[in-house]
N, C-alpha and C positions, 0 to 999 in steps of 0.2 A: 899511416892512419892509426890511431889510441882504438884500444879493444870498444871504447865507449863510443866513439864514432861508427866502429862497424855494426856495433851491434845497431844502434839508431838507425844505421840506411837498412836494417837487413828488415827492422820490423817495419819504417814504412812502405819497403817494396810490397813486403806479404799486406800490409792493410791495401795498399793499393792493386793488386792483386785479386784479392780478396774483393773491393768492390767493383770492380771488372767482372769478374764472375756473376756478382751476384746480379749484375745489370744484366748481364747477357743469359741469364737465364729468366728471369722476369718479361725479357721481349722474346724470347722463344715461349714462354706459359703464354702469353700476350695473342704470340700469333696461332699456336694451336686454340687456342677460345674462340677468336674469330671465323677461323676452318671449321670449325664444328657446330657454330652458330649459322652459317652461311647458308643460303637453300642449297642443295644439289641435285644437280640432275642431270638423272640417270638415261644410258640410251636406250634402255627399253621403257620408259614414259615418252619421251620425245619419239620414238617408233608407234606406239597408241596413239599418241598425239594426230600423229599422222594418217594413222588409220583410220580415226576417227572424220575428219575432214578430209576426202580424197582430192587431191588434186584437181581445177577442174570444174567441181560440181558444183551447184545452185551454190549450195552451203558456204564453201572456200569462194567464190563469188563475192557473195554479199560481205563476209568477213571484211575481203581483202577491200571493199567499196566503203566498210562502216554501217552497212545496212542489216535488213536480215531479207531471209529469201519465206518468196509466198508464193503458189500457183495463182495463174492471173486465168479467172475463169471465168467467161459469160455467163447469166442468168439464167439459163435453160428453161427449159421450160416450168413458167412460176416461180421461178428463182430471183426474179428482180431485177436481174444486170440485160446489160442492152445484150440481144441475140444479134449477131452478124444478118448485115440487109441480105436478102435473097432466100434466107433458109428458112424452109415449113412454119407455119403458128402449129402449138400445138394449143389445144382448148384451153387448157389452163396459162396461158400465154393471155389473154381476152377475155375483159369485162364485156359480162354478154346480159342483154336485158329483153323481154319481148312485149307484144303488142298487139293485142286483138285489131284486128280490121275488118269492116264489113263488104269492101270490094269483090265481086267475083263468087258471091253468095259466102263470105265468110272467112280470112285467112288469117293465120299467125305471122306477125310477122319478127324476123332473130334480127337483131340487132348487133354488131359486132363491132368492138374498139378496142386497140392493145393496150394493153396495162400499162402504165408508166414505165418510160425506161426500155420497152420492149419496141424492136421493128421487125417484123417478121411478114410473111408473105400467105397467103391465102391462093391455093391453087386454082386453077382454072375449069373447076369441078363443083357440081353442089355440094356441099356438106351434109355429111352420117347422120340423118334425122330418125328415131327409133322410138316406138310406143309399146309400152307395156311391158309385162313381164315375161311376154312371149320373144318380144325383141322385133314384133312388126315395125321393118324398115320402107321410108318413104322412095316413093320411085320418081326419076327425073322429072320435071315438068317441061323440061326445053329442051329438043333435040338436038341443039350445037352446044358446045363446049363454052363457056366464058371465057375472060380474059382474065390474068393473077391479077389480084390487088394485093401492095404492099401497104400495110398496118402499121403507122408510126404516128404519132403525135394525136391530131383532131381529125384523121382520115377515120370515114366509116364506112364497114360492110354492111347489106345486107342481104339476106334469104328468105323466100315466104314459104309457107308451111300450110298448106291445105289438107287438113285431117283427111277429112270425106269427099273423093269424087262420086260416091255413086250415088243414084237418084232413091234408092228402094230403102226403107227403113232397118234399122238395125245399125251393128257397128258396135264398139268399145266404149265406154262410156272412163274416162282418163285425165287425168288434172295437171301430166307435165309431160315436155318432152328430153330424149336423149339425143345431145348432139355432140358430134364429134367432128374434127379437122380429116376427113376419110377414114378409110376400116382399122388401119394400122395406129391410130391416136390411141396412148396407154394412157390417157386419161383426159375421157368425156364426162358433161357437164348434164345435172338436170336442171331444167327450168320450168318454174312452175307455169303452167300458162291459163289457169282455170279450169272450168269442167267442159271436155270437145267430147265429140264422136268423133272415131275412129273407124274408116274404113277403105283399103286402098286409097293411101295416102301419098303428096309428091310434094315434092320441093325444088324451088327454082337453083338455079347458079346464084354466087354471092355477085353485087353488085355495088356499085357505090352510091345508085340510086335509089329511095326506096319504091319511086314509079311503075322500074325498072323489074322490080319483084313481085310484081303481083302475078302470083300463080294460076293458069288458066286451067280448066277440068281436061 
């Protein structure tokens, strides 16, 4: 081979050489850009991660469903949501309305319906009937115990309320009464009932009748 031959293959080994190189560093720049564009992660986010949602609980729950997690809570009392059948009315559980009556020389009578939404149950006892600011509480009128009424939909209670049994003049002169679902209600009701006399006062058992209620002396 003539010097001019060798020398021709020697320079286009090195051109081609030469662009071998320069390819093969262009996809190595190529692939560090993308490494380092790339999210990564770390095992201590994937550890918080984890922490953060325990295995298990409401939260990982609902994740794993697509949902989200809520406490599922009844309406308690005044709250609105249906109370489980069986359990106490408390007063604020019950739209309550009243009613003068002249039966029996005079009584009041309480009116009681659950509020929308509510069923709850009415014990087998008269209801916490209270006057004044002194807290004069009314005393049975019926010597046996009633029977529970449960409170749902268009079912209605009733109670009668006889300010005054006694014959002799005097007494509190008072324009509403306090009632309550028994002693332990954390939250009784005033209702206005116009202007009574108050004096050794009683109230029947709740009834579904209002017949049923009429308070005797």
């Amino acid at each position: 081979m003539s010097g001019n031959r060798r020398k021709a293959a020697l320079v286009t080994t090195v051109l081609v050489g030469g662009a071998m190189l320069l390819t093969a560093c262009q996809d190595a720049d190529a692939d560090a850009g993308a490494d380092a564009g790339a999210p990564q992660t770390s095992s201590s986010a994937t550890a918080a991660a984890g922490a953060a949602t325990p295995p298990g609980s409401p939260a990982a729950t609902a994740e794993a469903s697509g949902g989200t997690s809520k406490d599922n809570k009844s309406g308690g009392a005044g709250g609105g949501g249906q109370k489980p059948v069986g359990q106490v009315c408390g007063a604020n559980d019950i739209a309550w309305s009243t009613k003068s009556e002249t039966q029996a020389g005079g009584y009041i009578l309480v009116v009681a319906k659950a509020k929308p939404g509510i069923t709850c149950t009415l014990p087998a006892v008269h209801p916490t009937v209270a006057f004044g600011s002194d807290g004069t509480e009314a005393g049975p009128a019926e010597q046996s115990t009633g029977k529970q009424i449960t409170l749902s939909g268009n079912t209605i209670a009733y109670a009668g309320v006889n300010p005054k049994t006694t014959s002799a003049n005097g007494g509190k002169e008072l324009d509403s009464i306090i009632v309550a679902i028994g002693n332990d209600d954390p939250d009784p009701v005033s209702l206005p009932v116009g202007t009574i006399t108050v004096d050794k006062p009683i109230v029947t058992n709740w009834h579904t009748s209002p017949k049923d209620a009429v308070p005797s002396r």
